[in-house]
C-alpha positions as CSV (number, residue, x, y, z in Angstrom):
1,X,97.6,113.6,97.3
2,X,94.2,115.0,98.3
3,X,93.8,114.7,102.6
4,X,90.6,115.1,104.1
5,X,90.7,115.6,107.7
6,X,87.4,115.6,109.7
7,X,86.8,116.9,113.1
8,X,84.5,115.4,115.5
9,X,81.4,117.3,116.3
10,X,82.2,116.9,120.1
11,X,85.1,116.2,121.7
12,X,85.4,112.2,122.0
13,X,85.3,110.7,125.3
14,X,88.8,109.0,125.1
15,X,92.1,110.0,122.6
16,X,91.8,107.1,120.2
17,X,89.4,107.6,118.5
18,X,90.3,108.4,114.6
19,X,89.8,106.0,111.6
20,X,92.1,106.7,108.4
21,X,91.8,105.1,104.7
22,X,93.7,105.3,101.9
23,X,92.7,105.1,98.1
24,X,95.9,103.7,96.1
25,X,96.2,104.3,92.3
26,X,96.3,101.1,91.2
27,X,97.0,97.7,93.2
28,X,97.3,94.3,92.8
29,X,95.4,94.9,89.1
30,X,92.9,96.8,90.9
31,X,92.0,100.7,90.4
32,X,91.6,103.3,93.3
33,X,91.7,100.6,96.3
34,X,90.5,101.9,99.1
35,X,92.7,100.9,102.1
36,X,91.3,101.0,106.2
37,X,94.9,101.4,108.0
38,X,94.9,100.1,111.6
39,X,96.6,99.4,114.6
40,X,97.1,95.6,114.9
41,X,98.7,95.8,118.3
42,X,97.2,97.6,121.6
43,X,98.3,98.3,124.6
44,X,96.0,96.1,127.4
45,X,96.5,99.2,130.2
46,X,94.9,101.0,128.4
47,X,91.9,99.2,127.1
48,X,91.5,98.5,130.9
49,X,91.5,102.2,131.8
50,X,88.8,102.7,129.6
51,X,84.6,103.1,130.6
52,X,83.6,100.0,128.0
53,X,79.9,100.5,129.2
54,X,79.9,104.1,127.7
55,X,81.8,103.2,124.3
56,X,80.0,99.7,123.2
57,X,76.6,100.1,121.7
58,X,74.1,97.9,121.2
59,X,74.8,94.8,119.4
60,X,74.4,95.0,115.6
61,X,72.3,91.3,115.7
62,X,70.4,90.8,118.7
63,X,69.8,87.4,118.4
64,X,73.2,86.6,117.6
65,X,75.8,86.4,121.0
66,X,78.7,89.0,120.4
67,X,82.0,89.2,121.8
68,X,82.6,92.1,123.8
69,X,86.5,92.0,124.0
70,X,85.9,92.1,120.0
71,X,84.3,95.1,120.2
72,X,86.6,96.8,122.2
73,X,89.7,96.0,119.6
74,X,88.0,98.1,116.8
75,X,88.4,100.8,119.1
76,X,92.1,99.5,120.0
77,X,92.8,99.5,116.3
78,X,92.1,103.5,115.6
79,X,94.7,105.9,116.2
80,X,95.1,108.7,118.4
81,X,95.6,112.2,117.1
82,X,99.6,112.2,117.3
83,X,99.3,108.5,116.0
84,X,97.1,110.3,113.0
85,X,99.6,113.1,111.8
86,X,102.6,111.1,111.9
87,X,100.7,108.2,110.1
88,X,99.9,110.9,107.5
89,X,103.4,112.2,107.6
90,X,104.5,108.8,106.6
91,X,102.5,108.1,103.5
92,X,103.1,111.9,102.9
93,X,107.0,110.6,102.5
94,X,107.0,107.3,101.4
95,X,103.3,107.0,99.1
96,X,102.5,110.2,98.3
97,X,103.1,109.2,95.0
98,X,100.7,106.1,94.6
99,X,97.7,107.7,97.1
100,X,95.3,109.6,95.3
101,X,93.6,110.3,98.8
102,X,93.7,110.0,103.0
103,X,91.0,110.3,104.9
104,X,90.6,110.5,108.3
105,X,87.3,111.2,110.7
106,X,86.0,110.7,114.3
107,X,85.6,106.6,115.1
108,X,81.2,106.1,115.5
109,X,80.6,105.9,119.3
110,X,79.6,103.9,120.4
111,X,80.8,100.8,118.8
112,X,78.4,98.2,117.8
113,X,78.5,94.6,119.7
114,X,79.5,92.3,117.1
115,X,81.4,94.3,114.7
116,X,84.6,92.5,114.2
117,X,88.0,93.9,114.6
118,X,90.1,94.6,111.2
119,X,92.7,92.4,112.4
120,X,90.4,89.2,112.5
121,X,88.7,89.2,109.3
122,X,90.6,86.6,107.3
123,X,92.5,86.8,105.0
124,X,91.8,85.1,101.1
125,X,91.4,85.6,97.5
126,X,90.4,89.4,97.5
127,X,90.8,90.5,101.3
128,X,94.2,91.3,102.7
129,X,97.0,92.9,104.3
130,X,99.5,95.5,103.6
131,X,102.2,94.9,106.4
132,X,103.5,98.3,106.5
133,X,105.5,97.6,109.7
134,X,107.4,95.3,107.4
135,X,108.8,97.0,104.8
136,X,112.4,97.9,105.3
137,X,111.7,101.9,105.2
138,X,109.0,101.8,108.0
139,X,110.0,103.9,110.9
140,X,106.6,104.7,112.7
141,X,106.8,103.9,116.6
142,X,103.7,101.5,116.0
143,X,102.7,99.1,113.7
144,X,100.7,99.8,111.1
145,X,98.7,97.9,108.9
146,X,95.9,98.4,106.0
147,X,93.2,96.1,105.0
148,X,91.4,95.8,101.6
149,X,88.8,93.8,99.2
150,X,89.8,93.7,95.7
151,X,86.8,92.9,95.3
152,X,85.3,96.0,95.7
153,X,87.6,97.5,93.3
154,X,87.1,97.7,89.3
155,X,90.4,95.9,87.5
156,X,92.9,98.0,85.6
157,X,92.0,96.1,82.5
158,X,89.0,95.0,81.6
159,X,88.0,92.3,78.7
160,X,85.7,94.9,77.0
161,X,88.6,96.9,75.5
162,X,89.8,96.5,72.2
C-alpha cells in the first residue's frame, strides 16, 4: 500500500484540518474506488471555539443562499493529525491488503460557502457509505466513515471482452 502524506505549506490555523482518501482494488464490481474517509460525528465545543469568519470563504454560487453551519461540518469532518496516523494505522492493519493507496493533505482554507458536508450528500444507486465504525473489528476512538461514486469508477468486467 502506497501512502502519500502531504504537509501544509503553512501551518493551518486550527488542528483539524487533514482530508484522507483511499483507492480500494476492486469494490462493489468497481476498479480502484477512490474512497473520502470522514468524521461523521463532531464535537459542538469545539466548532464553537473556532474563528468561523477566518475559515469560511466566499460562497461557491453567489446568487444561491448557503448554509453556513454546512460549511463549517466539512471542516468538522477532517481529522486532526493524531486522528490522521491512527486512521492510517488502522487500514495499515485491517485493509492494507485491498488499498492500493492513502492519501492525505492539508483541508483548502478557507472553505467555500455552500459546499456540502460528506455526511449529507445522499445516499443512492452509485453514492455511499462504508460504515467503518460498524464492522465488528473497528477499534478507532471515533467514528469513521468513507464515501464513494461508483460511478466514477470503471467496472471490473466490461461487455467488450471476449
Amino acid at each position: 500500500m502506497e501512502i502519500n502524506l502531504h504537509s501544509p505549506e503553512t501551518e493551518p490555523p486550527v488542528e483539524r484540518a487533514h482530508f484522507i482518501t483511499i483507492t480500494i482494488n476492486s469494490f462493489k464490481g468497481r476498479r480502484d474506488v477512490e474512497v473520502h474517509l470522514f468524521r461523521p460525528d463532531y464535537d459542538k465545543a469545539e466548532m464553537a471555539s473556532y474563528d468561523w469568519n477566518k475559515l469560511l470563504g466566499d460562497p461557491i454560487h453567489p446568487q444561491v443562499p448557503a448554509d453556513p453551519e454546512f460549511s463549517k461540518r466539512v471542516l468538522m469532518e477532517a481529522f486532526t493529525a493524531d486522528e490522521r496516523d491512527q486512521v492510517i494505522d488502522y487500514i495499515k492493519e485491517h485493509y492494507a491488503d485491498r488499498v492500493s493507496v492513502l492519501n492525505s493533505g492539508p483541508v483548502d482554507l478557507p472553505v467555500p460557502l455552500g459546499l456540502p458536508p460528506l455526511s449529507e450528500l445522499p445516499e443512492g444507486k452509485t453514492i455511499g457509505f462504508i460504515r467503518f465504525d460498524q464492522i465488528p473489528h473497528y477499534s478507532l476512538p471515533f467514528k469513521l466513515r468513507g464515501m464513494y461514486d461508483l460511478a466514477q469508477h470503471e467496472p471490473l468486467v466490461t461487455g467488450d471482452e471476449g
